[in-house]
Every structure is written in C-alpha cells, then in structure tokens.
N, C-alpha and C positions, 0 to 999 in steps of 0.2 A: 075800504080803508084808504083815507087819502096821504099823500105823499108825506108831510107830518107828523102822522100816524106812523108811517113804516121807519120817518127817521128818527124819532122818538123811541121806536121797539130795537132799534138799530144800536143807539146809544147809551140805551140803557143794557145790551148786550155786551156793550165794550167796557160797562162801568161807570157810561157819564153822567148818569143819573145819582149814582151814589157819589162819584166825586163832589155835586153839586150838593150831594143833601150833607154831604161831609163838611163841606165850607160851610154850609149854614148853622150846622151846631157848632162850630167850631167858634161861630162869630156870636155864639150864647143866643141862638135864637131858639126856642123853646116849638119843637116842631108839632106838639098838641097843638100850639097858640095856631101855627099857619091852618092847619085842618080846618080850624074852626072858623077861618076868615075868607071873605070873598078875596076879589081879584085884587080891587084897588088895593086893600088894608094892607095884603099881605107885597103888594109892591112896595108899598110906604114903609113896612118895617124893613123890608129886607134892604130898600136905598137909604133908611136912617143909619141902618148896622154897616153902610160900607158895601154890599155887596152889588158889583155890577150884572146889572142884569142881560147886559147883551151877551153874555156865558151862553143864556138860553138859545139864542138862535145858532149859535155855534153846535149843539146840539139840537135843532131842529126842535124844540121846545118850547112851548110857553108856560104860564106861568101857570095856568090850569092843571096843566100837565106837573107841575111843581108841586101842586095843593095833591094831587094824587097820588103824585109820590110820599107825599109827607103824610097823608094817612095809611100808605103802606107799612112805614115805618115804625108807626105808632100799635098798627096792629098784633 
C-alpha cells in the first residue's frame, strides 16, 4: 500500500471523503454521471460546477480515488 493509499484510508476515516462527495452533490453533480466517466471528464465537470480540486491533495486523494468513492455511493 503506498503512502496515498494509507492517506486516502486515513481521510476518508475522519470523513474527508464524504465531506468531498457532499460538496459535489451539493453543487448538483449527479454522482451516477462521475462513475461512469474517466479521469479527464470528470475533472472538467467538476472545474465547470466550481469545484476546486486541490481539496483532493489536502486529503492525499486523486481523482481516481473520487470516481471510487462515487461509485460507493451509488451502490
């Protein structure tokens, strides 16, 4: 598991993953839509809607990691 990894399992322990998946519906993003889309698409919607994405490195995140939380979500 690289370092990442453990900060990723780290922040989504303290809730940062969900505060981030919270902003995104919040900003009417339809979080089926991000599942379905690769990396770039789902940068482009989410910088259309406003949201900054350097959140994610604040929580050791990318956006991979974002698409997988959004299909947690959905499940």
């Amino acid at each position: 598991m690289g370092l990442g990894d453990m900060l990723g399992k780290a922040a989504g322990a303290l809730g940062g993953t969900d505060e981030i998946m919270s902003k995104i519906t919040e900003s009417g993003v339809d979080l089926s839509a991000l599942a379905g889309m690769d990396v770039d698409g789902v940068t482009g919607m989410l910088e259309e809607k406003g949201i900054d994405l350097s959140i994610l490195d604040k929580f050791g995140l990318s956006v991979e990691d974002l698409i997988e939380k959004a299909k947690e979500f959905i499940a």
